[in-house]
Backbone as numpy.savetxt, mean C-alpha at the origin, in Angstrom:
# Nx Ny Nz CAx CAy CAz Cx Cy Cz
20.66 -13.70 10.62 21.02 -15.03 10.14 21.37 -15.91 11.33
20.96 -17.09 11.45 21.18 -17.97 12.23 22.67 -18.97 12.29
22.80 -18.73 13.74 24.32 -19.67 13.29 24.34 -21.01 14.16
25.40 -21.74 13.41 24.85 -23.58 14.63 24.66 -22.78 16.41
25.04 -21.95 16.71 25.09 -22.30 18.45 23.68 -21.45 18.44
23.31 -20.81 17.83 21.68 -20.28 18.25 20.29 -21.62 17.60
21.18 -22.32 16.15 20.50 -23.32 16.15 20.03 -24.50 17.16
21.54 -24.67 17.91 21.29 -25.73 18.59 20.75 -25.16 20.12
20.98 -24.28 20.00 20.28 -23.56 21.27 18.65 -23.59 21.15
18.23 -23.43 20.18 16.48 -23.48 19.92 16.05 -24.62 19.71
16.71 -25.78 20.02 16.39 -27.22 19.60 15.82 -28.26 20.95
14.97 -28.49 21.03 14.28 -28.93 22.16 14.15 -30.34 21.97
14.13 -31.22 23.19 13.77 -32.86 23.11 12.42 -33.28 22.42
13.03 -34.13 21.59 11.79 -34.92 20.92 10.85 -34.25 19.57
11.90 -33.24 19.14 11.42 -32.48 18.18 12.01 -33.26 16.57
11.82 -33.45 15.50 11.96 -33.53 14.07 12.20 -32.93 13.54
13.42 -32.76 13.07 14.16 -31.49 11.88 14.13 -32.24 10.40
13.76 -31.10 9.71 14.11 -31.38 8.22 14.96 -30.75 7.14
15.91 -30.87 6.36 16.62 -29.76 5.79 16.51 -29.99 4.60
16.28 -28.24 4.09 16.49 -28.01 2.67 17.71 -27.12 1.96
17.68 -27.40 0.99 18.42 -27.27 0.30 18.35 -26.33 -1.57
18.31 -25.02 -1.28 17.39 -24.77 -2.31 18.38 -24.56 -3.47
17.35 -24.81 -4.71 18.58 -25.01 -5.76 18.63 -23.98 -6.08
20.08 -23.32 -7.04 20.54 -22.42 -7.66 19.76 -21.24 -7.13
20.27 -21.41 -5.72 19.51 -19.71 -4.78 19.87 -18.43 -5.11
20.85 -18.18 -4.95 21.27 -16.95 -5.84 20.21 -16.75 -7.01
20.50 -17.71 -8.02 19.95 -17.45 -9.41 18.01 -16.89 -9.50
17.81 -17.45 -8.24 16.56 -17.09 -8.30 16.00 -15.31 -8.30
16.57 -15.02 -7.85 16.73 -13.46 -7.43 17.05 -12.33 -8.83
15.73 -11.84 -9.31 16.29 -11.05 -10.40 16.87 -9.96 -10.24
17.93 -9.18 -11.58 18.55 -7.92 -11.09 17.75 -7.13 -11.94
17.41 -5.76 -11.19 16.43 -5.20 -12.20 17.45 -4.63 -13.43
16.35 -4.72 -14.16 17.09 -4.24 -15.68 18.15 -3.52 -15.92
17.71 -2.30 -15.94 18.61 -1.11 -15.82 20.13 -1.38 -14.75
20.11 -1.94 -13.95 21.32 -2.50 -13.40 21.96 -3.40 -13.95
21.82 -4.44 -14.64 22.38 -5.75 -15.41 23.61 -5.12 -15.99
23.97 -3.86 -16.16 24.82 -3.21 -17.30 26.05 -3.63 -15.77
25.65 -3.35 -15.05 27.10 -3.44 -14.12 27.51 -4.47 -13.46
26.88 -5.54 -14.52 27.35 -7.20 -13.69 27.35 -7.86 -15.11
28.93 -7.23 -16.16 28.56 -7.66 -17.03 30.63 -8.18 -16.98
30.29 -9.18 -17.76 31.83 -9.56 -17.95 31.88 -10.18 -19.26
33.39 -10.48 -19.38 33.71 -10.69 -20.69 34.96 -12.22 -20.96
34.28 -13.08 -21.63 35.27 -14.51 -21.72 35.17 -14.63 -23.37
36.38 -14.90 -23.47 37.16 -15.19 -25.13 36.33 -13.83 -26.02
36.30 -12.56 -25.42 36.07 -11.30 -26.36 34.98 -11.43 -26.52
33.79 -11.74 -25.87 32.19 -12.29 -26.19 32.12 -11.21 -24.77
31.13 -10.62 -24.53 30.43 -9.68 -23.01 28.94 -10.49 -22.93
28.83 -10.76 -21.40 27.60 -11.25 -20.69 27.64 -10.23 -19.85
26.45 -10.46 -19.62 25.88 -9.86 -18.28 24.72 -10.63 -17.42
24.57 -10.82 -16.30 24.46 -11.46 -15.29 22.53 -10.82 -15.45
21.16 -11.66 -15.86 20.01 -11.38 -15.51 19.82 -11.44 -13.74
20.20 -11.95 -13.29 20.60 -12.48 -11.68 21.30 -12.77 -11.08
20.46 -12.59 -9.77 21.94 -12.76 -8.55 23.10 -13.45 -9.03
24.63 -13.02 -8.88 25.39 -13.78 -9.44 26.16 -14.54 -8.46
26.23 -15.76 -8.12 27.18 -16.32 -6.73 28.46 -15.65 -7.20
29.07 -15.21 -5.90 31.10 -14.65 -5.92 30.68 -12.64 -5.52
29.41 -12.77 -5.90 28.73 -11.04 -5.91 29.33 -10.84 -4.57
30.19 -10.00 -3.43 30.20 -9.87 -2.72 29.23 -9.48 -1.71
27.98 -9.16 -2.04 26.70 -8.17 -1.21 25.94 -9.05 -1.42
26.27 -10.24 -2.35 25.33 -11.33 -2.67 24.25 -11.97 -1.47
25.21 -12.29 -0.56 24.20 -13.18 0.44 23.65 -12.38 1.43
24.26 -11.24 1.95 23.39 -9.98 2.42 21.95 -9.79 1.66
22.06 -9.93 0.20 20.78 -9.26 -0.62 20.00 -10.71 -0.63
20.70 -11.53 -0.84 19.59 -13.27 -0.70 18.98 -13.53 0.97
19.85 -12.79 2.22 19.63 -13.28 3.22 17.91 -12.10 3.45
18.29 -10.87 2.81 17.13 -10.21 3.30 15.71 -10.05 2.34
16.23 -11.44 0.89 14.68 -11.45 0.45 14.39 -12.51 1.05
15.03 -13.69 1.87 14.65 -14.49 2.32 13.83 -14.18 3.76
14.34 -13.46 4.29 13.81 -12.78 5.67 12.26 -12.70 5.58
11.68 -12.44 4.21 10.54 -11.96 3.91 9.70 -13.45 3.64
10.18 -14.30 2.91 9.53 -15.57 2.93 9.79 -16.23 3.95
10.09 -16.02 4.88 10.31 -16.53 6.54 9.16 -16.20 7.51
9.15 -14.61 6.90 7.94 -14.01 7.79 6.83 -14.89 7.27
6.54 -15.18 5.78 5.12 -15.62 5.17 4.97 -17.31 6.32
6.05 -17.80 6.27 6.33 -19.36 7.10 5.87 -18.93 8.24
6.74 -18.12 9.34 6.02 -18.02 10.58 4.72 -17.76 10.75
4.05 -16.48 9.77 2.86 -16.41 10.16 2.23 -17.30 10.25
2.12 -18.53 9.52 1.37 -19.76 9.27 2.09 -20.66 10.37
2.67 -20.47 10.95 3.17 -21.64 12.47 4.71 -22.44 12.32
4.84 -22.14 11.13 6.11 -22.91 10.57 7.49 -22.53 10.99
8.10 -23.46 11.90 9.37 -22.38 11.90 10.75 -23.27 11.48
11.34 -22.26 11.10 12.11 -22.24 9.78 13.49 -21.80 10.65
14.62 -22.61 10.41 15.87 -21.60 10.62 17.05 -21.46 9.78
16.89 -20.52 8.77 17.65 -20.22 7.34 19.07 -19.73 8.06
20.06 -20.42 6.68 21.54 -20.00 6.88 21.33 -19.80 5.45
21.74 -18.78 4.72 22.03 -18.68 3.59 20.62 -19.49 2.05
21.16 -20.34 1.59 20.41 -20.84 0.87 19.88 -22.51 1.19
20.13 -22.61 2.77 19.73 -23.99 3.81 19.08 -23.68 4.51
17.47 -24.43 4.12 16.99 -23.98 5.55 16.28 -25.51 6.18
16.12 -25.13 8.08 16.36 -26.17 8.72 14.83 -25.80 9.34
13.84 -27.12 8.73 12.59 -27.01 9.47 12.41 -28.02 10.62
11.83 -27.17 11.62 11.63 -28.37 13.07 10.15 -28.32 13.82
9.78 -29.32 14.12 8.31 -29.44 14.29 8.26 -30.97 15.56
7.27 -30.61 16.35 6.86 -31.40 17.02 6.75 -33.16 16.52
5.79 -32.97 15.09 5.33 -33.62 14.31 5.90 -34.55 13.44
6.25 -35.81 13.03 7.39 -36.19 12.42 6.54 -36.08 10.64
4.90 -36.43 10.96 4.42 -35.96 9.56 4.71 -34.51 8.90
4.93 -33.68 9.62 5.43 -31.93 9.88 6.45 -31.75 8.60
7.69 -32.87 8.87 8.87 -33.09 8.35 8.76 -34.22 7.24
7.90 -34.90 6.89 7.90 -35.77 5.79 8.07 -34.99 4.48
8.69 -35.53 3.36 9.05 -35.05 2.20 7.40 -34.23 1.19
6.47 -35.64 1.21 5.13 -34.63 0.80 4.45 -33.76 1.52
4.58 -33.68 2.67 3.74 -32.57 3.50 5.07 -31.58 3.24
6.38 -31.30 3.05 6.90 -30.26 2.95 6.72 -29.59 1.71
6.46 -30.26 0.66 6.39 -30.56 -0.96 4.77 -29.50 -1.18
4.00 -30.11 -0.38 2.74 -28.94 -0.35 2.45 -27.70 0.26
3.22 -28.03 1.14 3.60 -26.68 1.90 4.45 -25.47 0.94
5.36 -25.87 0.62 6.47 -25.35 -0.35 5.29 -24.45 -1.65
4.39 -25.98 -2.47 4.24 -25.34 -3.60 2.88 -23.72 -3.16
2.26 -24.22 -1.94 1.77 -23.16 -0.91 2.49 -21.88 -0.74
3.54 -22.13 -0.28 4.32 -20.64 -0.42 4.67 -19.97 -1.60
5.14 -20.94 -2.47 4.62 -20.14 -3.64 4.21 -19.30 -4.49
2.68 -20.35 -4.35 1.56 -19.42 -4.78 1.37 -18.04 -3.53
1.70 -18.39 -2.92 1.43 -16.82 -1.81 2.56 -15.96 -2.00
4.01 -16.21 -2.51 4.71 -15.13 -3.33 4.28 -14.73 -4.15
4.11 -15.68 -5.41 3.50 -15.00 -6.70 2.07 -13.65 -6.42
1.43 -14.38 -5.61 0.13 -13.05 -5.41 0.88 -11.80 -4.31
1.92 -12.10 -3.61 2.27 -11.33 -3.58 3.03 -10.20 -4.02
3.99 -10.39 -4.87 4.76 -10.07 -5.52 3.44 -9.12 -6.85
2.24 -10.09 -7.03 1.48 -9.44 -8.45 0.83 -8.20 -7.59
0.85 -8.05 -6.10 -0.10 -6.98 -5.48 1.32 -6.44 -5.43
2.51 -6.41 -4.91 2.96 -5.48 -5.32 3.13 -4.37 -6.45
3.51 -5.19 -7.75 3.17 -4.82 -9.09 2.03 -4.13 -9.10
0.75 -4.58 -9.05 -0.06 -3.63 -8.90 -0.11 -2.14 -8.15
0.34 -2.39 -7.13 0.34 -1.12 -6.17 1.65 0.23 -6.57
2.39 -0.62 -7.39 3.71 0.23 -8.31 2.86 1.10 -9.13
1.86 -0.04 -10.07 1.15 0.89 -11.01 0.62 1.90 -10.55
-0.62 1.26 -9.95 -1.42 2.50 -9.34 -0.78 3.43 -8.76
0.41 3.86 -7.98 0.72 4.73 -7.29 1.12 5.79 -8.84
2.04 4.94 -9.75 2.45 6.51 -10.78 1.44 6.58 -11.33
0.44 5.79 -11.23 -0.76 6.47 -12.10 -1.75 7.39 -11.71
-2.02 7.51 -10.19 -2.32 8.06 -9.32 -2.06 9.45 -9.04
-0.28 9.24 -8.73 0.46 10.25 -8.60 0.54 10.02 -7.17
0.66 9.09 -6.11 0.44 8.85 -5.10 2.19 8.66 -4.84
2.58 9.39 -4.02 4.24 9.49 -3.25 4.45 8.05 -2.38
5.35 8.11 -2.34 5.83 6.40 -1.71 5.85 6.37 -0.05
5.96 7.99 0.03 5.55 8.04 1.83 4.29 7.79 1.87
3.10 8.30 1.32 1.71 8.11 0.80 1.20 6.75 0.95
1.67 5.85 0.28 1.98 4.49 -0.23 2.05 3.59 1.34
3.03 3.88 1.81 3.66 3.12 3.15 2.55 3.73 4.40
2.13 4.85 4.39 1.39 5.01 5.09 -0.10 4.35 5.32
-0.79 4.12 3.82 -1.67 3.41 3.77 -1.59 2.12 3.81
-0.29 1.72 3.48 -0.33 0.29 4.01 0.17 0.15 5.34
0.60 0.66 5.88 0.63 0.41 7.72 -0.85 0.52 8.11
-1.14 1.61 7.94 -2.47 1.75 8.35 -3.54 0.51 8.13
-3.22 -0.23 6.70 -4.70 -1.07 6.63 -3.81 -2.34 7.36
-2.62 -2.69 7.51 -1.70 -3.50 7.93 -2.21 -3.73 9.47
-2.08 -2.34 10.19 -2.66 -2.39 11.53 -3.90 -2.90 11.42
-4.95 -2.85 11.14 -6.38 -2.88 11.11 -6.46 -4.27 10.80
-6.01 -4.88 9.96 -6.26 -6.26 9.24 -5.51 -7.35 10.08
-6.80 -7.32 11.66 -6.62 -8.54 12.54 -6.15 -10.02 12.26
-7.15 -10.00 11.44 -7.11 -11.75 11.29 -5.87 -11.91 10.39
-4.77 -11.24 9.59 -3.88 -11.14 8.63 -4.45 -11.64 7.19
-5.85 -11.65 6.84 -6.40 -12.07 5.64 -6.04 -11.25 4.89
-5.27 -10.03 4.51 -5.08 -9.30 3.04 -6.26 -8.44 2.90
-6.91 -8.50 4.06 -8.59 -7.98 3.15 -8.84 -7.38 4.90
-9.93 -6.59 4.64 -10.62 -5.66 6.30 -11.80 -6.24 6.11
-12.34 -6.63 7.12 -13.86 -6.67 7.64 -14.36 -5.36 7.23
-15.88 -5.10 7.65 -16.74 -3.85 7.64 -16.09 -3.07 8.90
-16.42 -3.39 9.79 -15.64 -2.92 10.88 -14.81 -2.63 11.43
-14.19 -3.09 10.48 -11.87 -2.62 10.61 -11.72 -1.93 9.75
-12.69 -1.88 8.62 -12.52 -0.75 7.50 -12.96 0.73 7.90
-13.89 0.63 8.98 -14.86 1.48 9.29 -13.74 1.94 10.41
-13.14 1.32 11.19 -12.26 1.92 12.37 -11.47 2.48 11.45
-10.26 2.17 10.76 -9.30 2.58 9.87 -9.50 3.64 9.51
-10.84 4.16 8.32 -11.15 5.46 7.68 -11.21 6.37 9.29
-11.24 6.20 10.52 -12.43 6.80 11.97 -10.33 7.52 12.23
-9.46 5.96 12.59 -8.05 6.44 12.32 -7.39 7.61 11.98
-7.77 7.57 10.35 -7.10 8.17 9.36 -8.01 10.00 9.36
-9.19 9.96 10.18 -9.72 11.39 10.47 -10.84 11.59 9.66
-11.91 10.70 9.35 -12.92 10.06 8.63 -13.80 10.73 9.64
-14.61 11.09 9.49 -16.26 11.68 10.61 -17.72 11.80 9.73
-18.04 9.88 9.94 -19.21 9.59 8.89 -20.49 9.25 9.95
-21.69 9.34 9.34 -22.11 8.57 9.89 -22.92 6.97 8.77
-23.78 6.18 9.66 -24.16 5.28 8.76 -24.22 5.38 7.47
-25.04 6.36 7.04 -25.38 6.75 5.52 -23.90 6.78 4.91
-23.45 7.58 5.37 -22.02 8.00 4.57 -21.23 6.66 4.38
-21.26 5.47 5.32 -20.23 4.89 5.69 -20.79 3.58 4.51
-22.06 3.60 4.75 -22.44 2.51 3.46 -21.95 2.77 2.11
-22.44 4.45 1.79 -21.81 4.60 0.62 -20.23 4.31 0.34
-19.92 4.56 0.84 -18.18 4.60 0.77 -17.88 2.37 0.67
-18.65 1.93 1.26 -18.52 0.42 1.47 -19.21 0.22 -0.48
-20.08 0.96 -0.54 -20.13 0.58 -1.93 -19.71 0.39 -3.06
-18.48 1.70 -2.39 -17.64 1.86 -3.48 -16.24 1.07 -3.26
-16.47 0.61 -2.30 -14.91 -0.41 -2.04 -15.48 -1.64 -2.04
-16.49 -1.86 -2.16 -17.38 -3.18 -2.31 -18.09 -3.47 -2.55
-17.81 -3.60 -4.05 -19.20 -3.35 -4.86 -19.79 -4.59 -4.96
-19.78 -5.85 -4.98 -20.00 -7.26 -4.55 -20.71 -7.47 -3.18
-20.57 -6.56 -2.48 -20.93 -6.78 -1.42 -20.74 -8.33 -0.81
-19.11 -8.57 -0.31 -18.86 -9.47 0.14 -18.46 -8.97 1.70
-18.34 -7.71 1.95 -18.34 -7.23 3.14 -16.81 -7.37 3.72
-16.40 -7.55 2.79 -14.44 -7.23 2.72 -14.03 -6.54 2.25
-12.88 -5.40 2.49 -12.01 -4.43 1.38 -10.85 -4.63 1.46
-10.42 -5.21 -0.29 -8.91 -5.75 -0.10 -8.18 -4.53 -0.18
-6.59 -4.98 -0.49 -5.80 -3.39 -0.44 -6.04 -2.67 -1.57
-6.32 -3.69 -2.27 -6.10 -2.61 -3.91 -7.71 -1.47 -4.06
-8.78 -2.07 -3.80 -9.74 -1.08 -3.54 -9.79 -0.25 -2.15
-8.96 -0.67 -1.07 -8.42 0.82 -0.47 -7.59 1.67 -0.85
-6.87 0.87 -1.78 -5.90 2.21 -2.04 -6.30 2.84 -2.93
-7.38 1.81 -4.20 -8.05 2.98 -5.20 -9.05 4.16 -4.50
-9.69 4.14 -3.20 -10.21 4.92 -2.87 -9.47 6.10 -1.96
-8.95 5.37 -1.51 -7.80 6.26 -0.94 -6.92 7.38 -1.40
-6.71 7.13 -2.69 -5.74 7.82 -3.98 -6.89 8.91 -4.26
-8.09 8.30 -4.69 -9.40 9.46 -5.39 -9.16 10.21 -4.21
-9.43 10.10 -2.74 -10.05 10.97 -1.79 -8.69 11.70 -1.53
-7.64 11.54 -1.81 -6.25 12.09 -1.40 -6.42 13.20 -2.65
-6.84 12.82 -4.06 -6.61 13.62 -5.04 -7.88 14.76 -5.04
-8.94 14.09 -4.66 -10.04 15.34 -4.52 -9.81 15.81 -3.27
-9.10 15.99 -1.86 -8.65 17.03 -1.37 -8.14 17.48 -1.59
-6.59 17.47 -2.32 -5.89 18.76 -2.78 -6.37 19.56 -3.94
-7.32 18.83 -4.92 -8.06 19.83 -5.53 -8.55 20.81 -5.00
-9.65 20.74 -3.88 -10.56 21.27 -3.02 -9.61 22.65 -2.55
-8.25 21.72 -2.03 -7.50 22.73 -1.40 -6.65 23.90 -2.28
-7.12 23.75 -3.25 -5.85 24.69 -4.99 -7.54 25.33 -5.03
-8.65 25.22 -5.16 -9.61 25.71 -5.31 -9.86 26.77 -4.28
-9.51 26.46 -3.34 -10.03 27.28 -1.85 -8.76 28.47 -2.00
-7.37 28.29 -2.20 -6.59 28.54 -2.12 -6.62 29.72 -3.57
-7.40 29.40 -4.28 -7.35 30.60 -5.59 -8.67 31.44 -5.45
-9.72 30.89 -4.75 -10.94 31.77 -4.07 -10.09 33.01 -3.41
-9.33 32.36 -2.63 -8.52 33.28 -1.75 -7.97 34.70 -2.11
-7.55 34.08 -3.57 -6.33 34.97 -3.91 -7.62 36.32 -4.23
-8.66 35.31 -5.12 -9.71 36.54 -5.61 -10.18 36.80 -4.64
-10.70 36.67 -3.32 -11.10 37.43 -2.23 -10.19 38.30 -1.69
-8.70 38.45 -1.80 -8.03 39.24 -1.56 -7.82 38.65 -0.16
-7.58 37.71 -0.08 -7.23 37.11 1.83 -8.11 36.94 2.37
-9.53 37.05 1.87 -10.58 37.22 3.06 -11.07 35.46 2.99
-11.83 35.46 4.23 -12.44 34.10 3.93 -13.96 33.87 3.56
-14.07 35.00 2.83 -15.74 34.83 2.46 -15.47 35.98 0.64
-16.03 36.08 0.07 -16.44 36.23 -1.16 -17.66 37.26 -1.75
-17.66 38.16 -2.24 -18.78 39.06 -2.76 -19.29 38.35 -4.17
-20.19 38.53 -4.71 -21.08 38.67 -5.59 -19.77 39.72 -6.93
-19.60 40.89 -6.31 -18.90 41.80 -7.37 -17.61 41.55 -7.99
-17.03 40.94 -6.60 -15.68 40.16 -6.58 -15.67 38.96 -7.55
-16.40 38.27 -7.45 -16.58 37.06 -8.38 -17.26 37.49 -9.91
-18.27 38.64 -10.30 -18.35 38.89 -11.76 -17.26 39.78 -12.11
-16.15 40.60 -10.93 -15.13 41.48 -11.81 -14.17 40.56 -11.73
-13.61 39.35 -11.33 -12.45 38.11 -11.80 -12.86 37.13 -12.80
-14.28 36.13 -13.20 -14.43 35.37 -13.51 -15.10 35.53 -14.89
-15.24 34.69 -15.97 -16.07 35.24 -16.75 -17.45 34.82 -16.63
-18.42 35.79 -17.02 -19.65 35.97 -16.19 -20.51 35.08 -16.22
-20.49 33.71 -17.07 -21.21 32.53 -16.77 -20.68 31.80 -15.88
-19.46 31.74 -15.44 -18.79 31.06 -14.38 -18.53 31.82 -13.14
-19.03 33.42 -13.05 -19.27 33.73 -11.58 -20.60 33.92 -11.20
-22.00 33.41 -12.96 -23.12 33.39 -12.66 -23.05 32.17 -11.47
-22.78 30.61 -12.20 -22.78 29.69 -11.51 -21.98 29.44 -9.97
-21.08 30.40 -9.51 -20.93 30.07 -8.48 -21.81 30.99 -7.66
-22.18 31.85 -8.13 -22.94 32.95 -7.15 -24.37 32.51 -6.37
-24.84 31.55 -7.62 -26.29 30.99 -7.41 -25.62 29.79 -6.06
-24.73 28.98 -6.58 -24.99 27.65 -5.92 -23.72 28.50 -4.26
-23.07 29.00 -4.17 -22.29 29.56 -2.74 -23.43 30.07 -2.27
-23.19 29.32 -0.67 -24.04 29.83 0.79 -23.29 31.00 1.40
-23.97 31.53 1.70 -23.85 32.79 2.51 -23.10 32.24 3.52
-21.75 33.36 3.85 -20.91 33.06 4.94 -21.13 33.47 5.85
-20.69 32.78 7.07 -21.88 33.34 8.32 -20.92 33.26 9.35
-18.85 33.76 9.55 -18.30 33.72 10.18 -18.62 35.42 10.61
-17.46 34.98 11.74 -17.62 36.67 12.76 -17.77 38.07 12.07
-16.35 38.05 10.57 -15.89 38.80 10.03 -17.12 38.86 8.65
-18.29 38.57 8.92 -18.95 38.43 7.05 -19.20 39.79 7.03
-19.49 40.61 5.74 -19.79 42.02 5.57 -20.99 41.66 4.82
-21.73 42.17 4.13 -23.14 41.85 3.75 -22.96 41.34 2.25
-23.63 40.64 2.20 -23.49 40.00 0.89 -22.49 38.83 0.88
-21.48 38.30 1.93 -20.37 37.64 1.96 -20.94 36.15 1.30
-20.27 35.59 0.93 -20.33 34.37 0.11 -19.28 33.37 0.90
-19.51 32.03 0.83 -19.24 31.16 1.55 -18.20 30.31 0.37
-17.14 30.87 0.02 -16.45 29.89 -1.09 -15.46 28.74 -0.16
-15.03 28.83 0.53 -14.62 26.94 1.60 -15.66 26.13 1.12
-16.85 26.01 1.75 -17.60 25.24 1.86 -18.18 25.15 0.56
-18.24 25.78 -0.43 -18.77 25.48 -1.96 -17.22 24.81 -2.68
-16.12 25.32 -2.30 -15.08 24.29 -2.75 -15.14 22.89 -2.74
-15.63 22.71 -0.95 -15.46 21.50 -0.40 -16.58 20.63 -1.36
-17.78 21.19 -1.28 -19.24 20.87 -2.10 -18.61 20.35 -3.83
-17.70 20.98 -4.04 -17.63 20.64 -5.09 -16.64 19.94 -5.87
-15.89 19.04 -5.07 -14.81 17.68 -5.06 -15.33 17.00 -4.11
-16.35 17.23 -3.43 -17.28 16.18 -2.17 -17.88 15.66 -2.93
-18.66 15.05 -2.02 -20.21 14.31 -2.31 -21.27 15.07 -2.73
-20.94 16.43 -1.75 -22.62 17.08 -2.13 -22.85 17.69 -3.10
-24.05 17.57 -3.39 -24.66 18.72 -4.76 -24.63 19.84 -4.52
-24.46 20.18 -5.69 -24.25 22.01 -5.69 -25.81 22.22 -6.45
């Protein structure tokens, strides 16, 4: 938080300040639901409870100073600088049009609309994750990751920042592969991938590896530890149309340790939450 001597310290000759004044700041700030029960009081034997921030809240302007922090960042990125005390903030600009009441007025209803879509991609990305089943370390990781990559700060990756990112994250495609995968994050072919179709692809390819890996991992158990697979092994565990079908489509394993007949169940796992045909 900014105080007058760092204000007036950042204040340079011949510059234009403008100040706002935002209304009922606190109030803007919702309390989520399930909490409202503990900001509830009681006048002439009637009980309220507080939908929002309540001014007198002691943690109040701590919790207003650090959602504001966040619509500060949206201002700077765009060139604007802003120096908030609480629910005042003090804009200064070269420009005296910078500081006029309608150029702040469009600017304003601008930020806005760039909360609201932000705030709805959050929401979205809530959903998808429990629907997913995608962990919140999971979550933060993929968004740093496309965060780093997404130069220009458009919300969205080029072909080529999408293509570095997956190369990042331990991706080893070549062309063919890399189109397909663009197809499926861009199906428009506008040659952008926003977050929400990285993270829907991201979630599938997170969920068909640990399949792959509970698959490989129960091959195992029926190979008895080994890393390759018999023919006998698979009709005395499975029932016999389902160790017909893996017997036909598993390649022969061809590590140091194969004994004759060895079967290749890794790579028919992988084959079969991958891409390739079995």
């Amino acid at each position: 938080m900014d105080s007058l001597r760092s204000v007036v310290a950042s204040l340079e000759k011949g510059e234009f300040l403008a100040s706002i004044d935002i209304k009922d700041a606190y109030l803007n700030i919702p309390i989520f639901p399930s909490h409202q029960q503990l900001l509830r009081f009681a006048d002439q034997e009637e009980h309220f409870q507080f939908v929002a921030l309540p001014f007198g809240l002691a943690t109040a302007p701590r919790v207003f100073t650090k959602v504001m922090a966040a619509v500060m960042a949206i201002l700077h990125a765009r060139g604007v600088v802003v120096l908030p005390y609480l629910d005042d903030l003090l804009i200064k600009s070269p420009s005296h049009s910078a500081c006029e009441e309608s150029h702040i007025r469009v600017g304003w209803e601008q930020l806005l609309t760039t909360i609201a879509r932000t705030i709805n991609e959050v929401e979205n990305q809530i959903l998808t994750r429990d629907a997913k089943g995608i962990s919140q370390e999971q979550m933060n990781e993929f968004r740093n990751s496309f965060n780093h990559f997404d130069r220009k700060k458009t919300g969205m990756l080029e072909s080529d920042d999408f293509r570095a990112c997956l190369i990042s994250m331990g991706y080893n495609m070549g062309e063919a592969e890399f189109t397909r995968i663009m197809g499926i994050v861009d199906p428009n072919r506008l040659g952008v991938v926003t977050f929400q179709a990285f993270i829907d692809f991201m979630s599938r390819e997170t969920t068909d590896t640990d399949t792959a890996d509970q698959v490989m991992a129960s091959f195992k158990v029926l190979a008895g530890d080994k890393n390759y697979i018999t023919a006998d092994e698979l009709r005395r565990e499975l029932p016999p149309d389902q160790a017909e079908y893996c017997i036909a489509r598993m390649a022969p394993y061809m590590g140091h340790d194969a004994a004759p007949g060895a079967l290749d169940y890794m790579s028919f796992s992988t084959a079969l939450y991958g891409e390739s045909d079995l």
